[in-house]
C-alpha positions in Angstrom: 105.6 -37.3 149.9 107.4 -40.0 147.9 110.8 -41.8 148.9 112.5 -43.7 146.4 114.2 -46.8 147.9 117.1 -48.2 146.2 116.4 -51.4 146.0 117.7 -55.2 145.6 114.4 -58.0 145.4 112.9 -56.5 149.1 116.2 -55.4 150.6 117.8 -52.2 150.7 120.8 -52.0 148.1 124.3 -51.8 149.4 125.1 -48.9 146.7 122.2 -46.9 144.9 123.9 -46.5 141.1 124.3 -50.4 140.8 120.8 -51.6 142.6 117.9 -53.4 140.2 116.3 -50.3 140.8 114.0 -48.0 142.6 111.3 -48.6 144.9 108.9 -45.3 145.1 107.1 -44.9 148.5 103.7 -42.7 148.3 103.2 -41.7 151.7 100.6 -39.3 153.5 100.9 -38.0 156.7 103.6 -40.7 157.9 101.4 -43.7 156.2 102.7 -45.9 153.7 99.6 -46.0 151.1 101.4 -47.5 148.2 104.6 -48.2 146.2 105.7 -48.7 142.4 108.8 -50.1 141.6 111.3 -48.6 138.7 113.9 -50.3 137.2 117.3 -48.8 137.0 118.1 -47.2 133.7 121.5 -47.2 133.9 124.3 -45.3 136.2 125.3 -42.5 134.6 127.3 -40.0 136.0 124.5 -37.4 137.3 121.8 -38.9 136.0 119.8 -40.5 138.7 119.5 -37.8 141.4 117.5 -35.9 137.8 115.7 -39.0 137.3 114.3 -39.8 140.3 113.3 -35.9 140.8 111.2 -36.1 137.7 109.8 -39.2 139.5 108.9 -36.8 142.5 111.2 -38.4 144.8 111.7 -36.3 147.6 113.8 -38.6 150.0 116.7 -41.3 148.7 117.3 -44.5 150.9 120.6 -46.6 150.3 122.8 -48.6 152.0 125.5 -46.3 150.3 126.0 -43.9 147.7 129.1 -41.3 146.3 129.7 -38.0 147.8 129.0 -36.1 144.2 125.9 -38.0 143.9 125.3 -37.0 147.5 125.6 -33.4 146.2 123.4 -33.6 143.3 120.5 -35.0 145.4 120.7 -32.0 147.3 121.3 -29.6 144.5 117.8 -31.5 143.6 115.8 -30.5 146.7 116.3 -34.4 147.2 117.2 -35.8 150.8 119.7 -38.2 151.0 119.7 -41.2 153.7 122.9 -43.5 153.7 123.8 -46.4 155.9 120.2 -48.0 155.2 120.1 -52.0 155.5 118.0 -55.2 155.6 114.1 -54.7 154.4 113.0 -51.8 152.8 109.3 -51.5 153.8 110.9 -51.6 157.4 113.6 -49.0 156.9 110.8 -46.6 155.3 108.7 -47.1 158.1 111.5 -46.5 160.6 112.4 -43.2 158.7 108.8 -42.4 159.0 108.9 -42.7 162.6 112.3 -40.8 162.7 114.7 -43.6 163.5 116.5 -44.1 160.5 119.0 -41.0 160.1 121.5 -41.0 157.6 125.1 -42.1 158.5 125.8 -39.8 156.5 129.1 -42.2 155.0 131.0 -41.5 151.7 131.2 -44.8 149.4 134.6 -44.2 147.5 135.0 -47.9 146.6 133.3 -48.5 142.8 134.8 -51.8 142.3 132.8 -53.7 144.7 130.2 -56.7 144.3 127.1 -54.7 144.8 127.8 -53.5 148.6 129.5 -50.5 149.8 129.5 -49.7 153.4 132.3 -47.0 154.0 
């Protein structure tokens, strides 16, 4: 399985489109064995929920992320967990061991600093 983190330095980003980039989780059988890190090539309407597919991603964690990019992660097969914060190697491992569930929140605020959290 691989979960793609969006991520800011070590910390979960506050909104996936505008985060450095992408931190890709290779896990097996609920251990972390490694991770690579892509840079963000760009928000583009539609474009990342694609990318990160053809990156095998099979799980998204952000701290927030649209409702049509929501959609096009699952049109991909791609699960989407929102409402993610603080260290991403922790909030992988708590999704592993099924405490991180997605808020399941709507970001409709595109003029922020980096965070969106409703």
């Amino acid at each position: 399985m691989k979960i793609a983190v969006a991520s800011e330095g070590t910390m979960v980003s506050g909104h996936f489109g505008h985060c450095q980039g992408f931190t890709m989780y290779d896990v097996d059988h609920k251990e972390i064995k490694g991770k690579t890190f892509l840079p963000n090539p760009g928000h583009k309407p539609g474009f990342l929920p694609v990318f990160l597919k053809e990156h095998e991603a099979e799980v998204i964690i952000a701290g927030g992320m649209g409702e049509t990019a929501q959609t096009l992660f699952n049109e991909n097969g791609i699960e989407v967990v929102v409402g993610a914060q603080g260290n991403m190697d922790h909030a992988v491992k708590r999704y592993l061991e099924g405490d991180l569930q997605s808020s399941g929140s709507i970001c409709t605020e595109h003029a922020h600093e980096g965070h969106c959290n409703d």
